[in-house]
C-alpha positions as CSV (number, residue, x, y, z in Angstrom):
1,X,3.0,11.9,-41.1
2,X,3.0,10.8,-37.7
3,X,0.8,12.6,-34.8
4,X,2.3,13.2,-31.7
5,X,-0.1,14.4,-29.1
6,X,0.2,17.4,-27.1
7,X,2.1,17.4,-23.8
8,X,-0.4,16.9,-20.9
9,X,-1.7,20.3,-19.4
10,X,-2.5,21.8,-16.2
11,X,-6.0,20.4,-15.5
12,X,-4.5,17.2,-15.4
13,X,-2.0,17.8,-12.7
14,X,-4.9,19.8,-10.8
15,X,-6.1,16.5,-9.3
16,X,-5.5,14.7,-6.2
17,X,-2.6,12.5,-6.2
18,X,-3.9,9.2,-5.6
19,X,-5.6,10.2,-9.3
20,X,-2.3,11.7,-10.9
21,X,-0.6,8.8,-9.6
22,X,-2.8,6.1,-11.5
23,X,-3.0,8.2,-13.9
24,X,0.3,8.4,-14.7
25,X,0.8,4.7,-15.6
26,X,1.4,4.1,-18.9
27,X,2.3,7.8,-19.6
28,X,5.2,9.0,-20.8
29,X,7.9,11.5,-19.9
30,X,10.6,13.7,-22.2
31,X,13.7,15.3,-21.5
32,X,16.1,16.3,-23.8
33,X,15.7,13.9,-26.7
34,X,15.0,10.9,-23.9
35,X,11.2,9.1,-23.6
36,X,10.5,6.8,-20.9
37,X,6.7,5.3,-20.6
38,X,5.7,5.1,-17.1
39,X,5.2,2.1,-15.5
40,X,5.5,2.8,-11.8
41,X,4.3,5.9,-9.5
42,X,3.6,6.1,-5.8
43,X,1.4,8.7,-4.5
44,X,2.1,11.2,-1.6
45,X,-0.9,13.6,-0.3
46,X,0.0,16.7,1.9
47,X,0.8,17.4,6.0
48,X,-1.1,14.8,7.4
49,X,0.3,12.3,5.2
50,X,3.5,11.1,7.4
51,X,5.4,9.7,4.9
52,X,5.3,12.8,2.5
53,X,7.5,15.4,3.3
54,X,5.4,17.9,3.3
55,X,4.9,16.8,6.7
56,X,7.5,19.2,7.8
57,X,5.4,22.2,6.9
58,X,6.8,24.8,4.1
59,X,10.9,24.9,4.1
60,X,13.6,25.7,1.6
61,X,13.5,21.5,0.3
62,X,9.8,22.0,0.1
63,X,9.2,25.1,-1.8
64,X,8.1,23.3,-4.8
65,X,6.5,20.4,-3.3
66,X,4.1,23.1,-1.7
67,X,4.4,25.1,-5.4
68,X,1.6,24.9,-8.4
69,X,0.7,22.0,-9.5
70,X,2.1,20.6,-13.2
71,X,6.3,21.5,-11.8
72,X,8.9,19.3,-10.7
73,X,10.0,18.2,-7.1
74,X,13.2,17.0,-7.2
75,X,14.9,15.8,-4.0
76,X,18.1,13.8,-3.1
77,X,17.9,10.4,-0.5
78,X,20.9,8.7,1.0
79,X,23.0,11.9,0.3
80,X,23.1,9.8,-3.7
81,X,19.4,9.5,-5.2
82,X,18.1,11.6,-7.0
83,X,13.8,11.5,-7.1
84,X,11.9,13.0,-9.3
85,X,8.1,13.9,-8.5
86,X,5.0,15.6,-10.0
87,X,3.4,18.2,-8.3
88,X,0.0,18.0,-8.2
89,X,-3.4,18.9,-6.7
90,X,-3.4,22.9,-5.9
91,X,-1.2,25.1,-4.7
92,X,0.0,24.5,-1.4
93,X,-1.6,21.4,-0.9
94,X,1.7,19.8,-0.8
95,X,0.7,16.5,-2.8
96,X,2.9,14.9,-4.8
97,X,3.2,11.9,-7.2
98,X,7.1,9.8,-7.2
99,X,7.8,8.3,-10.3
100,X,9.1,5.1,-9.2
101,X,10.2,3.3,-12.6
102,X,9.8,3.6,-16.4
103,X,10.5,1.9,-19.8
104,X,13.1,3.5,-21.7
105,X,11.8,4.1,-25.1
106,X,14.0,6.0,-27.2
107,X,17.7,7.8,-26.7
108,X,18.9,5.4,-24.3
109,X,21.9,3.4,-24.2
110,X,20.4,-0.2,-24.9
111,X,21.6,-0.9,-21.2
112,X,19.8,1.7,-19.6
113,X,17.8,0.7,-16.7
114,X,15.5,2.6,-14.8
115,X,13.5,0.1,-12.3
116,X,13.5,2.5,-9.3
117,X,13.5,6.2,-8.5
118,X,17.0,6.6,-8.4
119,X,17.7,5.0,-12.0
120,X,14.8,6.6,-13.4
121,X,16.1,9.9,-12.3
122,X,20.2,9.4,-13.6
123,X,18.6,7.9,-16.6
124,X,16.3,10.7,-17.9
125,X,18.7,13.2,-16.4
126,X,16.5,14.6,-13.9
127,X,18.4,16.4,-11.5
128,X,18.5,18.9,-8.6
129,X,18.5,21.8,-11.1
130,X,14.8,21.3,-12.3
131,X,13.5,21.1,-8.9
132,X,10.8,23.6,-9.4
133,X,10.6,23.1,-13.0
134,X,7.4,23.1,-15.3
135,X,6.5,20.2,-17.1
136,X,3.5,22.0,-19.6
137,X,5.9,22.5,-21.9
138,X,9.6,22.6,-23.2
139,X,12.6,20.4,-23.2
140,X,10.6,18.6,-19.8
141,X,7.3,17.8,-20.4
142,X,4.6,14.2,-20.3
143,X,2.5,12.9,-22.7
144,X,-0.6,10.9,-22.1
145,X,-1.0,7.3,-22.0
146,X,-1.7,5.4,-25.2
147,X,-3.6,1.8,-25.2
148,X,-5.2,0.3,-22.3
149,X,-2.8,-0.7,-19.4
150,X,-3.2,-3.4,-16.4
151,X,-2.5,-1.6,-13.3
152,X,-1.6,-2.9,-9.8
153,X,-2.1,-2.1,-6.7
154,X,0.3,-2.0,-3.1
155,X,1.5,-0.2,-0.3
156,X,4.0,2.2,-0.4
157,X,7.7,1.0,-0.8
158,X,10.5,2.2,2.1
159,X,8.2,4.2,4.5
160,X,7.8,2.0,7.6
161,X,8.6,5.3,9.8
162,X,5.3,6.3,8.7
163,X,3.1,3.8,10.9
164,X,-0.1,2.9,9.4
165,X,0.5,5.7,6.3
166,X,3.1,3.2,5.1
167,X,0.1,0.3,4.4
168,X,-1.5,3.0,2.5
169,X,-2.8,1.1,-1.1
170,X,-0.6,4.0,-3.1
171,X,1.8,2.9,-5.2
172,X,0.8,1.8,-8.6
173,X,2.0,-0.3,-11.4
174,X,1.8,-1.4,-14.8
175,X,0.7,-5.5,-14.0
176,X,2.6,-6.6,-17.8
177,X,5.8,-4.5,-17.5
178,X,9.0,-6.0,-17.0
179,X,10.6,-3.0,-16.3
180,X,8.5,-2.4,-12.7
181,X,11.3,-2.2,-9.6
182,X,11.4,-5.1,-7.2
183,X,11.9,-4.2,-3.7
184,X,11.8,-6.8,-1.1
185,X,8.8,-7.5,0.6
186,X,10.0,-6.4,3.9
187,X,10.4,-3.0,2.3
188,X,6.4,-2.5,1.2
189,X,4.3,-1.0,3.8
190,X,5.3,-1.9,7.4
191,X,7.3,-4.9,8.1
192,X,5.5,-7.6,9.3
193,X,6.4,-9.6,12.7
194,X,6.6,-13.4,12.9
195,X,3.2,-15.1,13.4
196,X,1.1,-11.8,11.3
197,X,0.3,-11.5,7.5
């Protein structure tokens, strides 16, 4: 007989998200018969983070964001991508953890990719619909790491209109997985001009 843990529960979302968001690595989501282990997660921390949207205060889009923590905050980017974040922190805080890219594990097409928030979305079928969504239990839920994981360190990935919140150190990755997105350098943090590291 095989033991299969317990999904994770609230007092684990009920942290900031720079901890979710490490946290996170090497964790694994279910939906519907589909497991993913988590390899890559950014993390996004209220208002006066710029490149979060809860920058733009509490609006229809931002319900959840701004909801309890441990539920779904599902958005849509380039009027095509799907992303799918974890609430986190308390209510209202507006913090939020992207989950960037995962490991397919189990009913997957063998071809199935998901190295970026888009593909990790259409893979595990994370729509729209389950913005809001809990994730303590039920057909959508996240179990906790197992084994000891590597994890890396950079800025975030595709915020440059964010100024200096873009350079922020919080994205995070697992160092040995294959299956970790690749975005061009020009992409992490804010680009760089000629001459400047």
């Amino acid at each position: 007989m095989t033991f299969s843990p317990p999904p994770l529960a609230l007092p684990f979302f009920a942290r900031d998200a720079l901890v979710v968001a490490r946290a996170l690595i090497g964790a694994r989501i279910v939906h519907r018969g589909k497991v993913a282990r988590i390899v890559e997660t950014e993390a996004y921390r209220g208002p006066k983070d710029l490149a979060c949207h809860a920058r733009a205060g509490l609006t229809k889009r931002t319900r959840a964001l701004f909801g309890p923590p441990g539920r779904a905050y599902v958005f849509l980017v380039y009027g095509m991508y799907e992303c799918f974040n974890v609430v986190c922190n308390e209510e209202g805080s507006g913090h939020a953890v992207l989950l960037r890219a995962a490991e397919p594990l189990g009913g997957f097409d063998e071809r199935t990719e998901a190295d970026g928030p888009g593909k990790l979305a259409r893979a595990m079928k994370l729509g729209r619909a389950l913005d809001g969504a809990s994730l303590l239990e039920g057909d959508l839920h996240l179990l906790p790491r197992e084994g000891r994981v590597r994890i890396g360190v950079s800025a975030r990935v595709g915020v440059a209109y964010a100024g200096t919140w873009a350079d922020k150190p919080w994205r995070f990755f697992d160092r040995d997985s294959d299956h970790v997105s690749r975005p061009p350098k020009s992409a992490i943090g804010r680009p760089r001009s000629k001459g400047h590291p």
